[in-house]
C-alpha positions in Angstrom: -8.8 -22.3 173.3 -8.8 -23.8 176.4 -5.9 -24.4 179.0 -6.3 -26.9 182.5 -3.7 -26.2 184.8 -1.5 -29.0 185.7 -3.1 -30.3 189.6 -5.7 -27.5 189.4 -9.3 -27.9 188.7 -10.0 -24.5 187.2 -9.5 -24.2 183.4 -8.5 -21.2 181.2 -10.4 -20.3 178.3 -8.4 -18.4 175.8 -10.3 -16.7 172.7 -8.3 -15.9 169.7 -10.2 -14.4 166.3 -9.9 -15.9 162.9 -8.7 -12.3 162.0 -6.0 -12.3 164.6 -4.8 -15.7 164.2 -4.2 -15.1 159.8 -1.9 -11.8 161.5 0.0 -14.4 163.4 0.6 -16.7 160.9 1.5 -14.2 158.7 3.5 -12.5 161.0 5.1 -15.8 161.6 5.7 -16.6 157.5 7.5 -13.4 157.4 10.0 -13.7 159.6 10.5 -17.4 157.9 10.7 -16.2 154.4 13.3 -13.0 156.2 15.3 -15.6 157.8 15.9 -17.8 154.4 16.7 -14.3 152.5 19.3 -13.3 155.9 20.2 -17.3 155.1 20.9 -17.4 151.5 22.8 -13.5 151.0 25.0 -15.1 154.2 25.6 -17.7 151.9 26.4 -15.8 148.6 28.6 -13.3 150.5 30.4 -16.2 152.0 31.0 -17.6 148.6 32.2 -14.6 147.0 34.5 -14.0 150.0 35.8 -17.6 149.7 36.8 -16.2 145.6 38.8 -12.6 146.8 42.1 -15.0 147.2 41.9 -16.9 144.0 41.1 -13.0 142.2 43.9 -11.4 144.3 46.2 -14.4 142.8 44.7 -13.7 138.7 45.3 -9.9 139.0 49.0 -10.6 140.6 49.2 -12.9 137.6 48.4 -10.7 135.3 50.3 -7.9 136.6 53.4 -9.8 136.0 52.2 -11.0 132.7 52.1 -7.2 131.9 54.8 -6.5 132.8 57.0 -9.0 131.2 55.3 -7.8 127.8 56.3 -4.2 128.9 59.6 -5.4 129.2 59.3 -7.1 125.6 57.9 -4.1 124.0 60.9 -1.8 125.1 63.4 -4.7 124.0 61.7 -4.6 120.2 61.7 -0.7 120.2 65.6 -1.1 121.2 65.9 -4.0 118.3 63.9 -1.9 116.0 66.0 1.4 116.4 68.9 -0.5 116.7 68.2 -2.3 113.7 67.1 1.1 111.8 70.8 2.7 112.5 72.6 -0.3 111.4 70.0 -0.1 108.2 70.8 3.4 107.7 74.8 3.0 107.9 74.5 0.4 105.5 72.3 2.5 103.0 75.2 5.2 103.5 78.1 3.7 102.6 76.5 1.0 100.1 76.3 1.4 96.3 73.3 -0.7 95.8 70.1 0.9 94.3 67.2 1.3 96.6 63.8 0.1 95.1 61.3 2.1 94.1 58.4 2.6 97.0 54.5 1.7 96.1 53.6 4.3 98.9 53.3 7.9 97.7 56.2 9.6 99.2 56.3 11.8 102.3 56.9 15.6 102.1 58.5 17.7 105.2 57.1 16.2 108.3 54.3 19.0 109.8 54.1 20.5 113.3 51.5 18.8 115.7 49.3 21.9 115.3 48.8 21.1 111.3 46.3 18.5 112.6 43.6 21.0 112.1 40.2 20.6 113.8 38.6 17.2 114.2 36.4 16.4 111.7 33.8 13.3 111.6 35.7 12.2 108.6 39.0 12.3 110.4 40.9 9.0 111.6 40.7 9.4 114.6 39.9 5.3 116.4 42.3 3.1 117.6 43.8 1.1 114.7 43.3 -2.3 116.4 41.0 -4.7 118.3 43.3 -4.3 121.2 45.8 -2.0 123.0 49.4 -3.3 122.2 51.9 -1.2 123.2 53.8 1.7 121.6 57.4 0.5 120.9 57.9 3.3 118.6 56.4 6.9 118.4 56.7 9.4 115.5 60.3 11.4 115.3 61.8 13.2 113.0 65.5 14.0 112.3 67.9 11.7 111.6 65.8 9.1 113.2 63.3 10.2 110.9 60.5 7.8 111.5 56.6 9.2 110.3 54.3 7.1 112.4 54.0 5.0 115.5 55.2 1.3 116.0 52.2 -0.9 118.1 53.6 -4.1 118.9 50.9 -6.9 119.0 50.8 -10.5 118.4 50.5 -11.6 114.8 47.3 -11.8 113.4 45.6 -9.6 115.4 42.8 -7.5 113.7 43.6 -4.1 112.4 40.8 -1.5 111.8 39.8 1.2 109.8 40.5 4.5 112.1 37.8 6.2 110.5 35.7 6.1 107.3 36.9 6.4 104.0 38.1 4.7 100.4 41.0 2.6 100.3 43.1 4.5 98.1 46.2 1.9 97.7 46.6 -1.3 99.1 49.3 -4.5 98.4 53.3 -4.5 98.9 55.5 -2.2 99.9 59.7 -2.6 99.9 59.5 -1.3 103.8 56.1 -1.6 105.2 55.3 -4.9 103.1 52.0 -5.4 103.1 50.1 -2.3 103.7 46.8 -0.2 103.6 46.3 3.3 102.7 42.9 4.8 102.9 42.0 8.7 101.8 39.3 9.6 104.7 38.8 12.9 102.4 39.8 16.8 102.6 43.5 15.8 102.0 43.6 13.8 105.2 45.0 9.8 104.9 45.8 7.1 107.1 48.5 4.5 106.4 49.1 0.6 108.1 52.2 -1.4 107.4 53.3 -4.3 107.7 50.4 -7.0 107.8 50.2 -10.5 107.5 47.0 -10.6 105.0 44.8 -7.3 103.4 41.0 -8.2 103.7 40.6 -4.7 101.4 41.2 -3.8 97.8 41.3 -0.2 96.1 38.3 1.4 95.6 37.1 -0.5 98.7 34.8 1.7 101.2 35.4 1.0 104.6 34.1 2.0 107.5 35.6 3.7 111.0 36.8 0.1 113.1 36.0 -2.3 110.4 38.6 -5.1 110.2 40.7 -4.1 106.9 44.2 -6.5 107.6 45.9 -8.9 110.3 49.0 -7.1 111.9 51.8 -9.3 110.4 55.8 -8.8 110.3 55.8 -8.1 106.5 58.6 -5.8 104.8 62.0 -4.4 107.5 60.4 -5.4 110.5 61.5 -7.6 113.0 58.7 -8.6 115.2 54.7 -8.6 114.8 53.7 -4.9 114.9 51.6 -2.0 113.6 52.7 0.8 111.6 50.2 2.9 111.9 50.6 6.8 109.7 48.3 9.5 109.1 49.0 11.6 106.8 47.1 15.6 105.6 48.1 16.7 101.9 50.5 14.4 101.9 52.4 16.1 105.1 52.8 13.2 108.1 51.2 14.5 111.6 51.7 12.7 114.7 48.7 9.9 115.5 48.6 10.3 118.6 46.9 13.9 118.0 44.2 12.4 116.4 43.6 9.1 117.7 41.9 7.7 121.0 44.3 5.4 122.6 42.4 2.4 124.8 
């Protein structure tokens, strides 16, 4: 390479290899291709900031959209108890014959240590493809009540809580239409109150397989789950066994 001087008669001569000069150029590419990648992450973390409002105004949305069903889920527990002890002074003081239940019957609710080990057998899966919220949990006493109430919206799917053989399955005077599978070694699981059976006795079913849509069927007055499980015929609390979401 060769430089003349402006108004100066000398010239430069400037000698650059081929080797040198591909260093430079490369050199020279890589800050290029750095710069776009600086360029374009600017840009994507940019956009993503630009998004933080719009997410902080979906989660406060949601928030109270929770909250409000909170709110609904503690009214239907009060409607549901309240609607139990109305049911139950009734039942006292009237004459009329009480039908016959397709459920086996109950004995002597156990203590929550008669749940026993866990077993692979055992029910123990949330009963639905979502978490709902538990209006009602299991008591005993006058407010005698085997199982837990999850309140959902109608139709939604209800699942197996663990494998077994659907023992019974159609209409019941007070849980309508119901499920009741025998998971084996005495232990059972019951849910009430669907909208539609998808199972039939004798049916083998699998843990989380879809067996009914959560309905309103039976004395219920809003869509919910009753969910029971049950060991030689003695009801234990769910919520010993089960894995809430």
């Amino acid at each position: 390479m060769i430089v003349v001087p402006h108004g100066d008669l000398e010239t430069r001569t400037y000698e650059i290899s081929y080797r040198r000069l591909r260093l430079l150029l490369g050199a020279a590419g890589g800050l290029l291709v750095l710069f776009i990648i600086m360029a374009a992450s600017w840009w994507y973390i940019a956009a993503q900031a630009a998004r933080v409002p719009a997410l902080e105004r979906e989660v406060a949305r949601l928030e109270e959209e929770r909250r409000q069903v909170a709110e609904l889920a503690r009214a239907l527990a009060e409607a549901e108890a309240q609607y139990e002890r109305v049911r139950n002074l009734l039942g006292a003081t009237g004459d009329a014959k009480q039908p016959e239940p397709v459920l086996p019957p109950l004995r002597q609710e156990s203590s929550l240590q008669d749940a026993g080990p866990q077993q692979p057998s055992q029910p123990d899966a949330w009963p639905l493809s979502e978490a709902g919220y538990i209006t009602r949990r299991m008591a005993a006493g006058e407010s005698n009540h085997p199982g837990i109430d999850i309140a959902v919206p109608k139709d939604s799917y209800i699942r197996a809580a663990g494998p077994g053989v659907v023992s019974a399955a159609g209409t019941d005077e007070v849980y309508g239409q119901f499920v009741l599978i025998d998971h084996g070694g005495g232990i059972e699981s019951m849910y009430g109150h669907a909208s539609r059976l998808f199972v039939a006795p004798g049916d083998r079913v699998e843990r989380h397989e879809v067996i009914a849509l959560s309905g309103s069927t039976g004395r219920s007055t809003a869509p919910h789950l009753h969910f029971e499980v049950r060991r030689n015929g003695e009801a234990i609390d769910p919520l010993v066994m089960i894995r809430q979401p």
